[in-house]
C-alpha positions in Angstrom: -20.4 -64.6 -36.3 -19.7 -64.8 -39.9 -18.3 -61.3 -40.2 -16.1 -62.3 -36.8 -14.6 -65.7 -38.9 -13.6 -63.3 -41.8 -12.1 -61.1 -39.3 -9.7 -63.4 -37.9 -9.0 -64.9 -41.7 -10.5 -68.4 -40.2 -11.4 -71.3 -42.3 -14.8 -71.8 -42.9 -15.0 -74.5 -40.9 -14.0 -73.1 -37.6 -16.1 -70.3 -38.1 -19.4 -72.8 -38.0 -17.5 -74.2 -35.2 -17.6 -70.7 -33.4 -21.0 -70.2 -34.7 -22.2 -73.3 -33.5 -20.6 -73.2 -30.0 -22.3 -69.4 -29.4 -25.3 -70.7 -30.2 -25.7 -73.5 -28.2 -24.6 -71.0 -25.2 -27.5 -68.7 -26.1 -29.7 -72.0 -26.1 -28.8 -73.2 -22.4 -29.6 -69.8 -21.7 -32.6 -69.3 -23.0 -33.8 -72.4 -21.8 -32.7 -72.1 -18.0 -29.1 -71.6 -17.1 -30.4 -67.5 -16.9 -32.4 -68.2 -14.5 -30.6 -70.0 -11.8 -28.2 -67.2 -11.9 -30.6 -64.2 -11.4 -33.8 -65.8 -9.1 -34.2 -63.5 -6.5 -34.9 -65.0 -2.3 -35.2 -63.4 0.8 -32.1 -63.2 3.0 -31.7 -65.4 5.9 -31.4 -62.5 8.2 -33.2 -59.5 7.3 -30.8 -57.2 9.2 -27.7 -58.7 8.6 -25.2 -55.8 10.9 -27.7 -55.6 13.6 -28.4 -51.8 15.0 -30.9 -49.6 13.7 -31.1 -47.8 10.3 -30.0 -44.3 10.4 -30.8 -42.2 7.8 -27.8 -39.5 5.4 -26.9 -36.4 6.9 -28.5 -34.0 4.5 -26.5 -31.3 2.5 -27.8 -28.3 1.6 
């Protein structure tokens, strides 16, 4: 984050406030906003387009 402020020829100031802002975004994330994006639940309808499976043709 340092090395990215130096980068851009920012003040040091607004490289803490970049510094600070990514942090706090890795913090809500590590602390649940992940999580509520990636939980996993069974679909409503297990066979959503109705008819059979069918399996490839194969290739040889």
């Amino acid at each position: 984050m340092a090395h990215m402020g130096r980068i851009l020829k920012w003040p040091k100031a607004k490289s803490a406030v970049l510094a600070a802002g990514i942090m706090a975004r890795y913090g809500y994330e590590r602390l649940g906003g992940w999580r509520r994006m990636v939980s996993l639940r069974m679909p409503e309808r297990r066979n959503a387009l109705g008819g059979p499976a069918t399996s490839a043709p194969e290739f040889a």
